[in-house]
C-alpha positions in Angstrom: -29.1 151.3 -205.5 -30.0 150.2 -208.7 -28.3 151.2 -212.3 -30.5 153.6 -214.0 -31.3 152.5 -217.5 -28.7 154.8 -219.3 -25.4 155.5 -221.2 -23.2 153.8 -219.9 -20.6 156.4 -219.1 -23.2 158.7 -217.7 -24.4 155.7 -215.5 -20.7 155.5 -214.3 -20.5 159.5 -213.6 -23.6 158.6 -211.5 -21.8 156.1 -209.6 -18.6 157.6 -209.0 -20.9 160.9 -207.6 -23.9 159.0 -206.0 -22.5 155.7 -204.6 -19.9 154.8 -202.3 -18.0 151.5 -203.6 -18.3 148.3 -201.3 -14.3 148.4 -199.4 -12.6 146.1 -201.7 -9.2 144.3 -201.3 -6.4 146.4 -202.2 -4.4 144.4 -204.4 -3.6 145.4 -207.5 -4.0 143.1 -210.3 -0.9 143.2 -212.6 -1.5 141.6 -216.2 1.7 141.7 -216.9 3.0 139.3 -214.3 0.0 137.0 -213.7 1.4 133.3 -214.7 0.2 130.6 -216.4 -1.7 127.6 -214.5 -2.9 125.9 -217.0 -4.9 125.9 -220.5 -8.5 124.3 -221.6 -9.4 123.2 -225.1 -9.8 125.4 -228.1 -13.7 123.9 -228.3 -13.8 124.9 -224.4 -17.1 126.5 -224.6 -19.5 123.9 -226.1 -23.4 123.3 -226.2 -26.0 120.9 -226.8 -28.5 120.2 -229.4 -30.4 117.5 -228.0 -31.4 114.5 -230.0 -35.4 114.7 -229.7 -34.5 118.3 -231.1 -33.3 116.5 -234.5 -35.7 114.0 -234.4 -38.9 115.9 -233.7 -40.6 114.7 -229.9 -41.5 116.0 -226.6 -39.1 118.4 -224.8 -39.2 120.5 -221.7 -42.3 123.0 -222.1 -41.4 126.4 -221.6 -42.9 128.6 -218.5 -44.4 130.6 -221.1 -46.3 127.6 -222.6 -47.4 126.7 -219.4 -48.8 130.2 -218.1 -50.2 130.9 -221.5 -52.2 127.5 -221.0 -50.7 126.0 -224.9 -51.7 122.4 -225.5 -48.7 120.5 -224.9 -50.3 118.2 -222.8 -52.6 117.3 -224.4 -51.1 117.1 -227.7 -49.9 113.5 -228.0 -47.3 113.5 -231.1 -44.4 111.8 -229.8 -45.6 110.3 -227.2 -42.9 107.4 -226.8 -40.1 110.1 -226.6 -41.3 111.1 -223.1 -38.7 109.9 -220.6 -40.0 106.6 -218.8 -41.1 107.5 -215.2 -41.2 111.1 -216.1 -44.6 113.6 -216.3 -46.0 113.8 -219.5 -47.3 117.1 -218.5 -43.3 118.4 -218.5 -43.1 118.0 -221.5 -44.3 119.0 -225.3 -44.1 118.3 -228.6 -41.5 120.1 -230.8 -40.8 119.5 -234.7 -37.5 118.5 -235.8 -35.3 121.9 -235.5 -34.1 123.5 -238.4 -30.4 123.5 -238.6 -30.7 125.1 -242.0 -31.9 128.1 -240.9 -29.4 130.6 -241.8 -29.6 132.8 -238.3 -29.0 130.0 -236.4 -26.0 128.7 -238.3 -24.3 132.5 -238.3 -24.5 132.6 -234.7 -23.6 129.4 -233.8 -20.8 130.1 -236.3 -19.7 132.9 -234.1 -18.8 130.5 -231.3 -16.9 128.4 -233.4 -14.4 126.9 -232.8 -16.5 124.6 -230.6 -18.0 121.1 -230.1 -21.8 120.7 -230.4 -23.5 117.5 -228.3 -26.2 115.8 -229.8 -27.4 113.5 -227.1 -29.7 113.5 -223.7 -31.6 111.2 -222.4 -33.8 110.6 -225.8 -30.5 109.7 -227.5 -30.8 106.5 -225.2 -34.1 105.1 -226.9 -33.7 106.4 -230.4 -33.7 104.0 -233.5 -31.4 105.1 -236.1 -33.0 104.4 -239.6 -30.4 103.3 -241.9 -32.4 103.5 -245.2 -32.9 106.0 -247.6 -37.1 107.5 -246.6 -39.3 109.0 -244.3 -38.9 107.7 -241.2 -41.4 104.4 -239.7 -44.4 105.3 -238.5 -43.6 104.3 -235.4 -40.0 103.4 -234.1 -39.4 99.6 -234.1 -39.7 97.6 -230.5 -37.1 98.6 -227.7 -37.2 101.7 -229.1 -38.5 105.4 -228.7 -37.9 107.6 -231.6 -36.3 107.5 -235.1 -33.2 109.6 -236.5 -33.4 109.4 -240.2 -30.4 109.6 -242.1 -31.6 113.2 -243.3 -32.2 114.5 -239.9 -28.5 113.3 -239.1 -26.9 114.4 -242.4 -28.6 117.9 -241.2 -26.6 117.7 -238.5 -23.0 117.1 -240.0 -23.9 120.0 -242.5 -24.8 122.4 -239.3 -21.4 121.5 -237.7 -19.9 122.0 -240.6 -21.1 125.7 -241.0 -20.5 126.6 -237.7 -17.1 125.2 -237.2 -17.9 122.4 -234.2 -17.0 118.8 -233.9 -19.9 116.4 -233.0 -20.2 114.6 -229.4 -23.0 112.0 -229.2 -23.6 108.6 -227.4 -25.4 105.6 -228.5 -29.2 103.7 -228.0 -28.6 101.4 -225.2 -32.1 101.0 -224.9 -34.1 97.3 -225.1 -33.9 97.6 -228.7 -30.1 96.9 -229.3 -30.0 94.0 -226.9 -29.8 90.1 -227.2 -31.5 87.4 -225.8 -29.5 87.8 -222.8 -29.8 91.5 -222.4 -26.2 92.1 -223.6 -26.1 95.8 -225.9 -25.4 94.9 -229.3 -23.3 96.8 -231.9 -25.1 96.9 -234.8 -26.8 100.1 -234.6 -24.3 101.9 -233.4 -21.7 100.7 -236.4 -25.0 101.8 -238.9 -24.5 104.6 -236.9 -20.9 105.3 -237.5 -21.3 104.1 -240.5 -23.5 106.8 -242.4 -21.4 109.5 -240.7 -18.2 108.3 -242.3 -20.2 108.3 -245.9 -22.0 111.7 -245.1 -19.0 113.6 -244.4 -18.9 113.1 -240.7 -17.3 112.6 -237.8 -17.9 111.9 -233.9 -15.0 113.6 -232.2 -16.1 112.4 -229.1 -18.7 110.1 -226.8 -20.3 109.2 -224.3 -21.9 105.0 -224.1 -25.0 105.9 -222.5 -26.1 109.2 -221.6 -26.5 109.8 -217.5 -25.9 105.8 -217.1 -26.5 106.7 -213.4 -30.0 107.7 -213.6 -31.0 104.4 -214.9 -35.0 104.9 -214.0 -35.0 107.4 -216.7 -32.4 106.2 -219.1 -34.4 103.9 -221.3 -32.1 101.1 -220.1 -33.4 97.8 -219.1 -35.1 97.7 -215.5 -33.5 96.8 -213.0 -30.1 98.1 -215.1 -26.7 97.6 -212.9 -23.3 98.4 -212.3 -22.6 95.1 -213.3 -24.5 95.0 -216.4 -23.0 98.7 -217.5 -19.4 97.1 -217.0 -20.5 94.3 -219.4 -22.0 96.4 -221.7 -18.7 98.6 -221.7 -16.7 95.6 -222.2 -18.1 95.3 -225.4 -18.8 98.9 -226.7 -15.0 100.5 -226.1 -13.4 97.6 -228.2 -16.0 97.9 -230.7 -15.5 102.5 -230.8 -11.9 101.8 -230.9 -11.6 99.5 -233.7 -14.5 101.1 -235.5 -13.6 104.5 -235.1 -10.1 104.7 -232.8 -9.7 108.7 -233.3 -13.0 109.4 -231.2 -12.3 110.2 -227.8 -14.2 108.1 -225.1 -16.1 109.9 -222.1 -17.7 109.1 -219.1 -19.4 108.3 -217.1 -21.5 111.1 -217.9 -23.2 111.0 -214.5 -25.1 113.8 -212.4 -26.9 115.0 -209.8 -24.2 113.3 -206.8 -22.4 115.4 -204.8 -22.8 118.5 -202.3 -26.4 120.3 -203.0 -27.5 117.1 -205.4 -30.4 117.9 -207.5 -32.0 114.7 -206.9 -32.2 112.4 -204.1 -31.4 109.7 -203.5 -34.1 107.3 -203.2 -35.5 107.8 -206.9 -33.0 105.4 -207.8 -29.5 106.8 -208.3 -27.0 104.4 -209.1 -23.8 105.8 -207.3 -21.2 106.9 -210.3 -18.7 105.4 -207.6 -20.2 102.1 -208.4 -20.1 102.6 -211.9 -16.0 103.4 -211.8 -15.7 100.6 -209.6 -17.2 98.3 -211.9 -15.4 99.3 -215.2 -12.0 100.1 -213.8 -10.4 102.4 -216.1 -11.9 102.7 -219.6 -12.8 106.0 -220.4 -9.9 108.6 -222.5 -11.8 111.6 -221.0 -13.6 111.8 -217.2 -17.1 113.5 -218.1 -20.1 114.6 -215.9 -23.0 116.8 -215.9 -23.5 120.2 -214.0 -27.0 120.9 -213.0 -26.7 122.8 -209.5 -30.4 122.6 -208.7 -34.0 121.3 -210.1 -35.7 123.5 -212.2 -39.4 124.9 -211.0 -41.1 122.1 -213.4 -39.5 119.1 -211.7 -39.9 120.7 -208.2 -42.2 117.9 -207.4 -39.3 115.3 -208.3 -37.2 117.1 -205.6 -38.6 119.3 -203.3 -35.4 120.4 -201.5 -33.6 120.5 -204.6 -34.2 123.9 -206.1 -33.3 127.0 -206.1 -34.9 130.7 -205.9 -34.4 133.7 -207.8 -33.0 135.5 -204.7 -30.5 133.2 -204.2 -29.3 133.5 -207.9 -26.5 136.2 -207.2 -25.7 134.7 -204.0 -21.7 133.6 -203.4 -23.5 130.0 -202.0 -25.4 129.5 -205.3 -22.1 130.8 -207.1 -19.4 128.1 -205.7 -21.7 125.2 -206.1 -20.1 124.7 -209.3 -17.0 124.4 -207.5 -18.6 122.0 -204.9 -19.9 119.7 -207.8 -16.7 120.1 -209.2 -14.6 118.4 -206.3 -17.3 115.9 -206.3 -16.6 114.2 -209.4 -12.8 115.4 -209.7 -12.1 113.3 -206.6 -13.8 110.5 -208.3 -11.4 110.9 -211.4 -8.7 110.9 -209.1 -9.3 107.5 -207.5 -10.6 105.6 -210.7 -9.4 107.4 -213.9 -6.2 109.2 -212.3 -4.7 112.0 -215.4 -7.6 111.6 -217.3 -8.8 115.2 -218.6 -12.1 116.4 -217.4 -15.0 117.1 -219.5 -18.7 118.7 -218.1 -21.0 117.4 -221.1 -24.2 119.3 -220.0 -25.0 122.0 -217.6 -27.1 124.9 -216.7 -29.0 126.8 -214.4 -31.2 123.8 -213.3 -32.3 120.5 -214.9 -35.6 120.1 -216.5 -35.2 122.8 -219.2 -33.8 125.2 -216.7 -35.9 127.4 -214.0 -38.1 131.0 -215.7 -35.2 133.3 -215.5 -32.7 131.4 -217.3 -33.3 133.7 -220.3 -32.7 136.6 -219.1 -29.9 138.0 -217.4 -30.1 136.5 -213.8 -28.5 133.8 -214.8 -25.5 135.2 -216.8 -23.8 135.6 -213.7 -23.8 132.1 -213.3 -23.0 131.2 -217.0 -19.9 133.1 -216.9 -18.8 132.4 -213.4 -18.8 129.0 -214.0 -16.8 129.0 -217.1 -14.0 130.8 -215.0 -14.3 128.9 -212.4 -14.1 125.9 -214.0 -11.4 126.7 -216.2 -9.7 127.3 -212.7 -10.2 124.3 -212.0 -8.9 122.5 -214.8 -12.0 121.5 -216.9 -11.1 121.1 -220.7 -14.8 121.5 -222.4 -18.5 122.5 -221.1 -21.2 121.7 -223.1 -23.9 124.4 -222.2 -27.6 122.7 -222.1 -29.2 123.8 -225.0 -28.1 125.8 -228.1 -31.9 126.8 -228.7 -34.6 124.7 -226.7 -36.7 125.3 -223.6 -35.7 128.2 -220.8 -32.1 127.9 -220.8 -31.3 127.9 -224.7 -28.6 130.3 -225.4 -30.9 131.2 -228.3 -34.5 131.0 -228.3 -36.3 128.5 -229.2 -38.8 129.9 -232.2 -36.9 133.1 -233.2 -33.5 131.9 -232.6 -33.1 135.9 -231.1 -29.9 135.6 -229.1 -30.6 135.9 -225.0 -28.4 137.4 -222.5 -26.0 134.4 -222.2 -25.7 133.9 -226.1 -24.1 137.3 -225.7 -21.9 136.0 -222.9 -20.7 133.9 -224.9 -20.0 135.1 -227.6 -18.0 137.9 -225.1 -16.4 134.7 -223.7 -15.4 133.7 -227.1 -14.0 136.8 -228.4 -11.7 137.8 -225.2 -11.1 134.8 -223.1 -8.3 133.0 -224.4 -7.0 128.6 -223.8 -4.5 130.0 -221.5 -5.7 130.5 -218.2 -3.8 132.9 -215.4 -3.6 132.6 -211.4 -4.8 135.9 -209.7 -3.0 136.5 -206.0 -6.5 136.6 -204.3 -9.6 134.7 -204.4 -12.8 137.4 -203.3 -16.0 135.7 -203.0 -17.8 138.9 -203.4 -16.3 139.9 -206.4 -15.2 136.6 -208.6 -12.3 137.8 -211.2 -10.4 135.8 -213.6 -8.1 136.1 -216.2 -7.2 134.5 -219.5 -4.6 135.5 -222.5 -6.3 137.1 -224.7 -8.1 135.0 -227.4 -6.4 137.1 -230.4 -3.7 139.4 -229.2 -0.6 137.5 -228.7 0.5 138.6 -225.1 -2.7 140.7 -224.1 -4.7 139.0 -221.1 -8.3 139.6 -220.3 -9.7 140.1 -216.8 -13.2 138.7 -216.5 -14.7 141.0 -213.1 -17.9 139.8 -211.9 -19.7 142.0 -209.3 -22.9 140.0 -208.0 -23.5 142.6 -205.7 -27.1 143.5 -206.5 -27.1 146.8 -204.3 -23.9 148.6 -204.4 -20.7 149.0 -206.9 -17.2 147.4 -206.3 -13.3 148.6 -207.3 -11.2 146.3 -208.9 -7.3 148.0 -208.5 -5.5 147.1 -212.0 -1.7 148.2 -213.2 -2.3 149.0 -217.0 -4.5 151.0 -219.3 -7.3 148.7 -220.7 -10.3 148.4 -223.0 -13.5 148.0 -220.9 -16.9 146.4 -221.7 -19.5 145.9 -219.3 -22.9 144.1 -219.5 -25.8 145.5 -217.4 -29.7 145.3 -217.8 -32.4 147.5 -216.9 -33.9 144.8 -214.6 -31.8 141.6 -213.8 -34.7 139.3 -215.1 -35.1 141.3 -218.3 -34.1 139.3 -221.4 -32.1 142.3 -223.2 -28.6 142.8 -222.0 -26.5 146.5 -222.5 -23.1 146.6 -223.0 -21.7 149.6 -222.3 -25.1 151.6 -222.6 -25.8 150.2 -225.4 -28.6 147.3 -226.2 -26.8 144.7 -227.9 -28.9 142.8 -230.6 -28.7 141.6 -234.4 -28.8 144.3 -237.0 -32.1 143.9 -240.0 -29.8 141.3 -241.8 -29.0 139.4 -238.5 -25.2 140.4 -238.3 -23.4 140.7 -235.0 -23.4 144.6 -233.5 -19.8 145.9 -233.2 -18.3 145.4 -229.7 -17.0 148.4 -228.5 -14.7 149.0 -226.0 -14.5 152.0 -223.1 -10.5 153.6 -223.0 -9.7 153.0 -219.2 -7.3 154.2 -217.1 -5.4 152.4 -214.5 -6.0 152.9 -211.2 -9.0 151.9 -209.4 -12.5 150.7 -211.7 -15.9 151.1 -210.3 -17.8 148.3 -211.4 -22.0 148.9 -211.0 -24.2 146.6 -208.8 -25.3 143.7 -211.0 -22.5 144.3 -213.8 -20.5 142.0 -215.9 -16.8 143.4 -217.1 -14.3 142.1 -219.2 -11.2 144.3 -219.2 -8.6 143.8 -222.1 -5.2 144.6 -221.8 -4.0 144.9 -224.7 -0.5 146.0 -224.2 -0.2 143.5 -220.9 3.1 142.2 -223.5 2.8 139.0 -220.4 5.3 136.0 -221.1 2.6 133.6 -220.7 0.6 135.0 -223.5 3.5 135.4 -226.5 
């Protein structure tokens, strides 16, 4: 059945009259005793502001664009910045995003702590103008795009105000290459430079970004293992001596493993090959997370997708997990210890797929950043803070969308430490973390994907309860507890308020989202 648009606690009185509950496991989950198996960083949850977003250029269109019939193929400005190989018809032009604007600063404030990644696959072709000005014209040969040094100082102010450390990567492109095709320094230590004098920092990053997907990269043709090792023979030495506190990641890779998003014969270079070639160089083992092709690139890969239907599903849930293994077992064999970093991700790749704004995918936004957690992973960068289909934010208002308020739910209860649950229920995905504020209270994150009947979740311990339901799973406002959650007239955050709940059994609603805080869980791990 499906959740009548309601109060929440008279939607619950409905359920607990109207709907029998889906036999669940009996176990009861004690926060009291649940121990500690591990912790992930402070700046855990992360996001992306792509770099065509700070220099102005042609990004993913969004599906509304495109029904709507807009001009963005036809409209020309930025040409250079469309991805070589790649359909202009993907894409549009965007001007340079305002990371002034004051609603987009307080909320991305209200995720801080975090790390914001300026980066993507323009990053790899874009000239860095080092010179006080408007930008050229046009960007100089070997190159794409320009970054002034205004659009980048914009940048270290936004981090700045919203508490986050920079990740970035370098050109690699034509452009910063000798007569023998070697990658030069000398933008990247401009670069550096003008971050230093600005005020700013690069906490961490990655060479190249996606150095396996060297068709689209904006690396020379015919780009190599071989000629990545050289290039990385050069760059760590010169990051470490120029900057030694900034962290080095890679590869950076995607799309390999179980369920790739792309096949294989557009030109993959195997990460495998990559490790191989390098041996270990890297401080932190990063990848990216995109568990399918979105509906724009279906044509890229046609078996690489994924439908609506399928976005609850346990399948669609685990292939984070799947992806996971993947590129874990490479840092096993090549970077052994080395902490593991997911540098982008969302729904799909290609700006993400039409309900990635609304509250389909939220499921997945918040499953995978248990999951993952889980599993060990230190940081994930979500792809984007406020461009295309699967911004947090969107893109012209900067209104916050479903999983903006996931996170910021994520942020407020979910904790560094994470705990180990007794049982593992693919129907019902629940995790647990110390609480984010309360020394020794621990938050259980309850996921019930189920899109046609309620689930019970046993606990030992009186808690605070907050659930997210919608009135339609592809709608782009969320409820928490009833109750619509969105900015007040001067854009401040609503108050979060929590249901009293008893211990005992919970019914949790088809298609709901709980976090349950124990406050007085007093657990060991927690203190």
């Amino acid at each position: 059945m499906r959740l009548p648009v309601a109060a929440f606690p008279v939607a619950l009185t409905f359920l607990a009259c109207s709907t029998s509950p889906a036999a669940d496991s009996p176990e009861v989950i004690n926060p009291t005793k649940l121990p500690a198996v591990g912790t992930v960083d402070k700046r855990f949850q992360a996001y992306n502001v792509e770099m065509v977003e700070v220099t102005g250029g042609r990004f993913w269109r969004s599906y509304k664009d495109i029904q709507a019939g807009s001009e963005g193929k036809r409209d020309t400005r930025g040409a250079a910045s469309t991805p070589a190989g790649m359909r202009a018809d993907l894409y549009e032009y965007r001007p340079p995003i305002d990371l002034g604007n004051a609603r987009l600063r307080k909320l991305a404030a209200a995720l801080g702590p975090a790390y914001i990644r300026v980066s993507g696959t323009w990053a790899n072709t874009t000239y860095f103008a080092d010179a006080a000005g408007p930008a050229p014209k046009t960007p100089p040969q070997g190159f794409n795009a320009v970054l002034t040094r205004e659009q980048w100082k914009g940048v270290i102010d936004f981090a700045k105000a919203a508490n986050a450390e920079i990740i970035s990567s370098f050109a690699t492109s034509p452009g910063v290459r000798d007569a023998q095709g070697v990658w030069t320094p000398d933008q990247a230590r401009a670069f550096l430079g003008y971050t230093k004098s600005a005020g700013g920092k690069i906490a961490a990053a990655e060479f190249i970004n996606e150095p396996n997907l060297s068709f689209i990269s904006g690396a020379p043709k015919g780009y190599s293992p071989s000629d990545y090792a050289r290039d990385m023979a050069v760059f760590r030495p010169f990051l470490k001596q120029v900057t030694p506190d900034t962290v080095l990641l890679g590869p950076g890779s995607v799309a390999e493993g179980k369920n790739v998003a792309m096949p294989a014969n557009l030109g993959i270079v195997r990460s495998q090959d990559l490790l191989k070639a390098t041996g270990p160089v890297y401080d932190v083992f990063s990848y990216h997370l995109y568990p399918a092709v979105s509906e724009r690139c279906a044509s890229m890969s046609p078996k690489g997708g994924t439908t609506a239907a399928a976005a609850l599903s346990s399948e669609w849930l685990a292939r984070a997990d799947e992806i996971h293994a993947f590129y874990a077992g490479l840092r096993d064999e090549f970077e052994p210890g080395k902490p593991i970093w997911i540098t982008e991700t969302a729904d799909a790749s290609c700006g993400g797929n039409p309900w990635a704004s609304t509250f389909l995918d939220t499921f997945r936004y918040l499953d995978e950043h248990g999951r993952l957690a889980r599993a060990g992973v230190q940081v994930i960068a979500h792809n984007t803070l406020a461009a295309s289909d699967y911004g947090l934010l969107d893109e012209k208002t900067f209104a916050p969308r479903p999983n903006y308020w996931a996170a910021l739910l994520w942020h407020r209860f979910m904790g560094t430490t994470v705990l180990k649950l007794d049982t593992e229920r693919k129907e019902l995905p629940v995790y647990a973390h110390c609480s984010a504020t309360l020394p020794g209270a621990v938050t259980v994150l309850a996921i019930n994907p189920d899109r046609n009947a309620a689930h019970t979740l046993s606990v030992s311990g009186d808690a605070e309860r907050y659930t997210l339901t919608s009135g339609a799973l592809q709608d782009t406002q969320v409820q928490l507890n009833g109750r619509v959650l969105e900015l007040g007239s001067d854009d401040s955050l609503p108050e979060l308020r929590g249901i009293p709940t008893r211990s005992g059994q919970i019914s949790l609603p088809p298609a709901s989202i709980t976090f349950l805080v124990f406050r007085k869980a007093d657990n060991s791990s927690c203190r």
